[in-house]
C-alpha positions in Angstrom: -54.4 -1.9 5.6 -50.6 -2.4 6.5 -48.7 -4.2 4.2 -44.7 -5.2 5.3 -41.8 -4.6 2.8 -39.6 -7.3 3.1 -36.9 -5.7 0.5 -35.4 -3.6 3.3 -35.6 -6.2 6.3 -34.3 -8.8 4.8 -31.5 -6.5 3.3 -30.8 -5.5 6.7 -31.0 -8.7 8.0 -28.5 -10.2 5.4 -26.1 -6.8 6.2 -26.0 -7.6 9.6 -25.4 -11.0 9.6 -22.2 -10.3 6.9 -20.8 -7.4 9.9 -22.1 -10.0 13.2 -19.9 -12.3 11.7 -17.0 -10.0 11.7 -17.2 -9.7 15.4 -14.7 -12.0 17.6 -15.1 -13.1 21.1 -11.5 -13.6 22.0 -10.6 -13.2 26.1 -8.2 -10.2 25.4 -11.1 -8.2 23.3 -12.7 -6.1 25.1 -15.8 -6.0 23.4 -17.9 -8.5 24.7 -21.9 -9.9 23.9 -23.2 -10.3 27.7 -26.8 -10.4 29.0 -27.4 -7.5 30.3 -25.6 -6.0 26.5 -27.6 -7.7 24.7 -30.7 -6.4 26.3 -29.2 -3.0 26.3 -28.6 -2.7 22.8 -32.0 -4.0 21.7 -33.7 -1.3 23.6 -31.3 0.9 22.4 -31.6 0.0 18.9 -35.7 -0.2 19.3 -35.4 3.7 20.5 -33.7 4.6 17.9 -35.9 2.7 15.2 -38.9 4.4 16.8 -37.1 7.9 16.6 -35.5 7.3 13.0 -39.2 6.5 11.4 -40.0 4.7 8.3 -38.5 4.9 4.9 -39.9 7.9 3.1 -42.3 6.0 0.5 -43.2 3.0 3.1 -45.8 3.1 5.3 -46.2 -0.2 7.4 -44.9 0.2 10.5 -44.0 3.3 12.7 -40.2 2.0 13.0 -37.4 1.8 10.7 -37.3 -2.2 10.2 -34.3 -2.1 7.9 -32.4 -0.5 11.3 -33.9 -3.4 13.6 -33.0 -6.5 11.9 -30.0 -4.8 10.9 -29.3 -4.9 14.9 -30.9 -8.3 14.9 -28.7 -9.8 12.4 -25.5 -8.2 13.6 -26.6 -10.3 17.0 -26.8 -13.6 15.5 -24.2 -13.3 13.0 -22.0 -12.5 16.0 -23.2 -14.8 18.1 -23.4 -18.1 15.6 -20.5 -17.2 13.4 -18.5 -14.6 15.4 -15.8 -16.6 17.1 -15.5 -19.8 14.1 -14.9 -17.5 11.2 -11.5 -18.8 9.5 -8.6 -16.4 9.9 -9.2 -15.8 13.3 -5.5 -16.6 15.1 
């Protein structure tokens, strides 16, 4: 039977979102969320979960989930919050 932890997704999740928002899209930066970015960091980020294996005492999924929708929520906090965040001149 595989039973999900939620404890370290949704921390993950919530860490993410707290750095994504961090991230501004300003013309001069040179860092920049495109397409073809996007899709290369979720398969980079999905190789990586699959190599770094699940937390020690968990055993619901081959991947490291806390890594994923860490990625995940550094994606949507960037991309909902990144460039409206106050302070940003």
């Amino acid at each position: 039977m595989v039973s999900i932890v939620i404890g370290p997704i949704l921390f993950g999740f919530l860490f993410g979102l707290v750095l994504g928002t961090r991230i501004r899209r300003k013309e001069e930066n040179s860092f920049k969320f495109t397409g073809s970015a996007i899709v290369a960091l979720l398969i980079g980020s999905l190789l990586m979960s699959l190599d770094l294996g699940q937390f020690p005492f968990y055993a619901d999924l081959p991947i490291a989930t806390a890594f994923l929708s860490a990625i995940i929520g550094i994606l949507i906090g960037s991309l909902l919050f990144g460039s409206s965040a106050k302070g940003d001149n």
